[in-house]
C-alpha positions, 0 to 999 in steps of 0.5 A: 374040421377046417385048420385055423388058417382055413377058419382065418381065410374063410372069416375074412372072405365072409366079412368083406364079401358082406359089405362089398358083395364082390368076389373076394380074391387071394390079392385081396387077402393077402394085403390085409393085416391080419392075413400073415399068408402069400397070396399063393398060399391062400388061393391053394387054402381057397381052392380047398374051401371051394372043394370042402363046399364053403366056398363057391367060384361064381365065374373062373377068372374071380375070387370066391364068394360063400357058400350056405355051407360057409355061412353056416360054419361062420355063424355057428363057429366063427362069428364075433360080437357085433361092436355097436357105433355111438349113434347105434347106442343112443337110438336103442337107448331112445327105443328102450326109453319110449312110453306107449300105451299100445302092444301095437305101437310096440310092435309096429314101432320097432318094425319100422325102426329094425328095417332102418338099422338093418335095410333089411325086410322085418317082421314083428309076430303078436300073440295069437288072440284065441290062445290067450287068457282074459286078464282084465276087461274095462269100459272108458267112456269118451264123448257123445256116448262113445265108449272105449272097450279094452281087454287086456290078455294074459300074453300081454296083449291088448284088444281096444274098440271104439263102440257106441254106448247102447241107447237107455244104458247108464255107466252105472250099468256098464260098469255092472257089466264090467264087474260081471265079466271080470268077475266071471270070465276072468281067466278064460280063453278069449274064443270061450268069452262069447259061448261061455256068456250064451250057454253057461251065464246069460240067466244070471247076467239078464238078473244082474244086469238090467236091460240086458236086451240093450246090452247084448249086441253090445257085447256081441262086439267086444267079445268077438276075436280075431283068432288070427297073430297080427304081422307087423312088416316093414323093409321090403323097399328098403331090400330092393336097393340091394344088389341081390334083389334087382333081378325082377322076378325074384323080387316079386317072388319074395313080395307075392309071398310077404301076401301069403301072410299065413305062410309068414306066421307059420314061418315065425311061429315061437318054438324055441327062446333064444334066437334061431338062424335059418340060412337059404334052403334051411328055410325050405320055402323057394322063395327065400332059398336065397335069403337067411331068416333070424327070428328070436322069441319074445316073452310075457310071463316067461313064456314066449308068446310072439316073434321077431324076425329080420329077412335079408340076404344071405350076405347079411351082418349076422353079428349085428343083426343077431345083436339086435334081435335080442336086444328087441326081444329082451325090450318087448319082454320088458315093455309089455310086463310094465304096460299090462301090469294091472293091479 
């Protein structure tokens, strides 16, 4: 366990080598004020940390920059509250305060606004469609028979399709239509709708519903899903400006993986509630051997249903960044219970 003079060195090497990313030496430190220690003192308790593996020397005549080892003892022992700037407050505040008629907007919406906030790469993970429920179906008719079909899940998400009304079919029966499903299929998974219409209720909805010839292709349309999360990204210019990613094959590394967008979900996939830290190899994937990933589950029902992660360096603000994945998180859980809440 280190001593609270190492924990002190430590927590000041780590907090000024996050916005300088430069080498911090004893000189440095010993002119700050909350530093009562010789410049001699402090380069015998940096050698230690260097030795104990919290600390590294990446040339022999410079100060010392964090290891992953430090970084981990930062996060999960030393770290402070991050302390929110007015204007911070105010754009949450204006966040929080946003009308959308779309998860999606959410979703893609605060992507962009967390790379703004943090220059980092962002991620936003929806719900897995084949793993949700149908909650509630419906059919809005626009102009020149262009209808509107809406099928809002359980988890909170939404499936919307622009499609053309079938020739010869009335609202009065769409909307026969719209009961049936509702009424029927209400519940199910949303990768049965389809089988369950073909196999189990076809007879039943060919004597309900007249022309049901019309009306199948119809279906065929609204019923079919996506099994696959939908990603949401936004950062990865912003990242390039960053004094760890201007090496060229690094970056497109980390770009040729951003295509990958299966191993990204199945990075982001919600396991846990609360926010995670992952640092460098804990990541175990090598093209972010040098990056840390803080992800945080959000919720509809009280269960977690999706992420939100934030990719950056591992000299990043974790304080600040673990702020605002919460606070995220916290948000969507709030906005997508009032957005789905059907009576």
């Amino acid at each position: 366990m280190l001593t609270k003079r190492q924990q002190l060195i430590l927590w000041s090497i780590i907090d000024d080598y996050i916005v300088s990313a430069e080498p911090v030496g004893s000189r440095t430190l010993s002119k700050k004020e909350d530093i009562q220690f010789s410049a001699a003192t402090i380069r015998n308790e940096m050698a230690d940390l260097e030795e104990m593996g919290f600390l590294e020397q990446p040339h022999t005549s410079a100060g010392r920059i964090p290891s992953q080892k430090g970084y981990r003892f930062y996060v999960d022992h030393l770290l402070k509250p991050y302390m929110w700037t007015q204007q911070e407050v105010i754009l949450l505040h204006e966040l929080h305060q946003q009308k959308v008629d779309r998860a999606e907007k959410v979703f893609e919406h605060a992507s962009i606004l967390l790379s703004r906030f943090t220059n980092y790469m962002t991620f936003v993970l929806g719900p897995k469609m084949s793993e949700s429920k149908l909650r509630h179906f419906q059919v809005i008719p626009l102009l020149d028979r262009t209808v509107v079909s809406i099928l809002v899940t359980d988890q909170g998400d939404v499936h919307q399709q622009r499609l053309t009304m079938p020739e010869g079919i009335s609202s009065d029966v769409m909307g026969k239509l719209v009961n049936f499903i509702n009424h029927h299929l209400s519940g199910m998974p949303l990768q049965n709708l389809k089988k369950a219409i073909e196999n189990e209720l076809k007879d039943e909805l060919i004597l309900y519903v007249e022309r049901y010839d019309r009306v199948s292709h119809f279906l065929d349309q609204v019923l079919f899903m996506n099994a696959q999360e939908k990603l949401f990204t936004s950062g990865a210019n912003r990242m390039m400006d960053l004094p760890e990613f201007r090496d060229v094959d690094k970056v497109k590394s980390l770009l040729d993986l951003i295509e990958e967008s299966d191993v990204l979900v199945k990075l982001l996939e919600p396991r846990e509630i609360g926010v995670q830290v992952k640092i460098g190899y804990e990541n175990h994937i090598d093209e972010i051997r040098d990056c840390s990933i803080i992800t945080t589950s959000y919720l509809f029902n009280g269960e977690p249903v999706g992420t939100i992660g934030i990719l950056g360096p591992t000299r990043m603000d974790y304080g600040k960044i673990i702020g605002l994945v919460d606070f995220f998180a916290k948000d969507f859980s709030k906005q997508l219970m009032n957005l789905y809440e059907i009576e």
